[in-house]
C-alpha positions as CSV (number, residue, x, y, z in Angstrom):
1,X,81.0,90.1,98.1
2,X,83.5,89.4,95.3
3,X,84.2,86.6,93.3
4,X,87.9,85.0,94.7
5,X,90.1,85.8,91.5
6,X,93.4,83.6,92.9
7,X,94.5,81.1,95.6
8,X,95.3,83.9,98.2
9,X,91.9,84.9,98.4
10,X,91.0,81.5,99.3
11,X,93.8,80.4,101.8
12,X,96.2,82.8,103.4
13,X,99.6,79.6,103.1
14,X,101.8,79.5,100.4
15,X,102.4,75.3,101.5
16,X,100.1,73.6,98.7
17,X,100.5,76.2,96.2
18,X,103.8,74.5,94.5
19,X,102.7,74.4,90.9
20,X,103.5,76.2,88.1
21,X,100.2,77.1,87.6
22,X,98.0,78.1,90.5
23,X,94.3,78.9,90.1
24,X,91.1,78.9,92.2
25,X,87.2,80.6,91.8
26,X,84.6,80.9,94.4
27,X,83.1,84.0,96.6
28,X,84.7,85.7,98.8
29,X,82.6,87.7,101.2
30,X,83.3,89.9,104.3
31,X,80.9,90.1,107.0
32,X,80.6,93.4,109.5
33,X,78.6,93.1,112.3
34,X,77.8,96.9,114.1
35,X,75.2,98.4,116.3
36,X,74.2,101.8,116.1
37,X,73.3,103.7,119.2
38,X,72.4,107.2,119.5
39,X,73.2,108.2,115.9
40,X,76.5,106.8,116.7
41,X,77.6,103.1,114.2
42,X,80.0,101.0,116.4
43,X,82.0,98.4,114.9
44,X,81.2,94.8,116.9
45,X,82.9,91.6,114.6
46,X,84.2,91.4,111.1
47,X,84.1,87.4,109.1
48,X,85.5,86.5,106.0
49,X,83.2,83.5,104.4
50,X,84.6,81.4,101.0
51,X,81.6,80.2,99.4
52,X,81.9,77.5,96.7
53,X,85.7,77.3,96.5
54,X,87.8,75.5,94.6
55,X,91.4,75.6,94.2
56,X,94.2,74.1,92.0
57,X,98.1,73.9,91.8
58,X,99.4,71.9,88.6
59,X,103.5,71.3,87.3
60,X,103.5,70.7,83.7
């Protein structure tokens, strides 16, 4: 988990962001699913989860 630090971490388009200024804050956390078998760690899904985003584009 780490906290989102701009507005790419929250939304992968560039189509809202046409501000001069562009912020955002929330969590940004990466789930990996895996099952081990026989000593042996296989890889089974990966999710990305935003958690209590929010975002801003402003023009002066």
């Amino acid at each position: 988990m780490r906290r989102a630090t701009g507005p790419a971490d929250l939304v992968d388009t560039d189509q809202w962001r046409t501000g001069e200024v562009n912020v955002a804050s929330g969590w940004r956390v990466k789930v990996t699913s895996y099952v081990i078998e026989n000593g042996t760690r296989t890889e089974v899904d990966r999710s990305v989860l935003i958690l209590g985003a929010v975002s801003s584009s402003l023009s002066r």
